[in-house]
C-alpha positions in Angstrom: -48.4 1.9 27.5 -50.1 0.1 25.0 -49.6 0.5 21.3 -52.8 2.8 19.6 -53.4 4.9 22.3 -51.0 7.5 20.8 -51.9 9.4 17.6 -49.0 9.0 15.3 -47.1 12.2 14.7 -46.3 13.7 11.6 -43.6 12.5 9.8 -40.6 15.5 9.5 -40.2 14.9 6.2 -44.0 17.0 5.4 -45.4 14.1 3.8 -48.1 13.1 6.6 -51.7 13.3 6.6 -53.4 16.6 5.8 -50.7 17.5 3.8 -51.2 19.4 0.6 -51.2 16.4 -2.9 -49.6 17.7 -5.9 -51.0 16.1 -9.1 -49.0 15.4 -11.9 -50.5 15.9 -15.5 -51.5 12.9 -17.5 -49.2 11.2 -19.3 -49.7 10.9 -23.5 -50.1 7.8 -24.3 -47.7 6.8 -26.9 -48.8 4.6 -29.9 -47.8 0.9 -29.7 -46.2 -0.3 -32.5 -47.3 -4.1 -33.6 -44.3 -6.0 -34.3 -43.6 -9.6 -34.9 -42.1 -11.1 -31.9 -38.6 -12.5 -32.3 -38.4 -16.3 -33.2 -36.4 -18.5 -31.0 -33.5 -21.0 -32.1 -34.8 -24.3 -32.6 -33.4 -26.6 -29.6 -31.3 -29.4 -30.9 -30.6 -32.6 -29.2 -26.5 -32.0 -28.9 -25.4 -28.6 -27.0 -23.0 -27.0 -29.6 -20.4 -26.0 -26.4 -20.5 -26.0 -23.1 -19.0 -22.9 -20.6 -16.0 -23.9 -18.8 -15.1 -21.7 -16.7 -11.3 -22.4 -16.4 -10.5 -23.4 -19.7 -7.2 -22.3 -20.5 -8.0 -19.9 -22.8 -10.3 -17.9 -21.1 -8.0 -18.1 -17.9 -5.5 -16.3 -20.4 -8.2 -13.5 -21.5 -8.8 -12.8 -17.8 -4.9 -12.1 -16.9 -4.2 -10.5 -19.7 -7.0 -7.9 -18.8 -6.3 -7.7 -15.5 -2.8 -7.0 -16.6 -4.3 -4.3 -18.9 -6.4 -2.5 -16.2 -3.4 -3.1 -13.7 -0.1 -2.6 -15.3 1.8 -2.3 -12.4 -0.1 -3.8 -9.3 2.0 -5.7 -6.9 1.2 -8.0 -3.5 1.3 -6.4 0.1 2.2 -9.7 1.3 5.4 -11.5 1.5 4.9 -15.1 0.2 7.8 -17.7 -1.2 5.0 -19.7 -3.0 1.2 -20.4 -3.5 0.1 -22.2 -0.2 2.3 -18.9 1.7 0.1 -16.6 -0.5 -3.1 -18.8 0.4 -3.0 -18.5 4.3 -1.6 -15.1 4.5 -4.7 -13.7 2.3 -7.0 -15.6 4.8 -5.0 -14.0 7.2 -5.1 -10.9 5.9 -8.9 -10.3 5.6 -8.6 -11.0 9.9 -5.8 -8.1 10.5 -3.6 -5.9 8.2 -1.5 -6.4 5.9 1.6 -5.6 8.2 0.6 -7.6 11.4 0.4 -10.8 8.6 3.8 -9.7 7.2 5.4 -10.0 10.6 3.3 -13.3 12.0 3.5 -15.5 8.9 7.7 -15.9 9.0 7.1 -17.6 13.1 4.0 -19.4 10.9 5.5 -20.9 7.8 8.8 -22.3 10.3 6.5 -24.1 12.0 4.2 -24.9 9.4 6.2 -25.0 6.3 3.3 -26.3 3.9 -0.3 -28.5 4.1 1.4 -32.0 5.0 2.4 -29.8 8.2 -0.4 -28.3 8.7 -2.3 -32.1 9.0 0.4 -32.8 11.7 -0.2 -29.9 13.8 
């Protein structure tokens, strides 16, 4: 059947042809008041600092936030160091948190860091 043949049927919702338009009041118009737009900075030739996003300092402000927000939060997933932590977090976004727990021992015997994960 060929598309335009069939009249369209009215929506569910009511809002389909023929159906009753409410009309909303004007709106006031509020007076506009003239002001003087805001002057920009003058550009100079030398940036006075640039962001860095992992400058110690602010590394410090995020943890110490995070620590605020999260006094006692603590890691589902066993790990002896950082690389451990890495691959079972990839891990763990595949499976759950359990299934990782019980692979990653058999993982990390085999592969006990990146130079053995080169050779593999």
């Amino acid at each position: 059947m060929t598309r335009g043949i069939v009249p369209r049927q009215p929506s569910r919702t009511g809002r389909h042809e023929g159906a009753r338009r409410v009309t909303a009041a004007p709106l006031k118009k509020t007076p506009v008041l003239k002001t003087k737009p805001a002057s920009r900075p003058k550009r100079t030739a030398k940036r006075a600092s640039a962001y860095e996003p992992l400058a110690p300092a602010r590394v410090r402000q995020i943890i110490a936030g995070l620590d605020r927000l999260y006094p006692n939060a603590t890691c589902a997933l066993t790990h002896r160091n950082a690389w451990e932590l890495l691959v079972a977090t990839i891990l763990s976004a595949q499976c759950t948190d359990v299934r990782v727990n019980l692979v990653t021992p058999m993982l990390f015997e085999k592969i006990p860091d990146r130079a053995g994960l080169r050779r593999a």
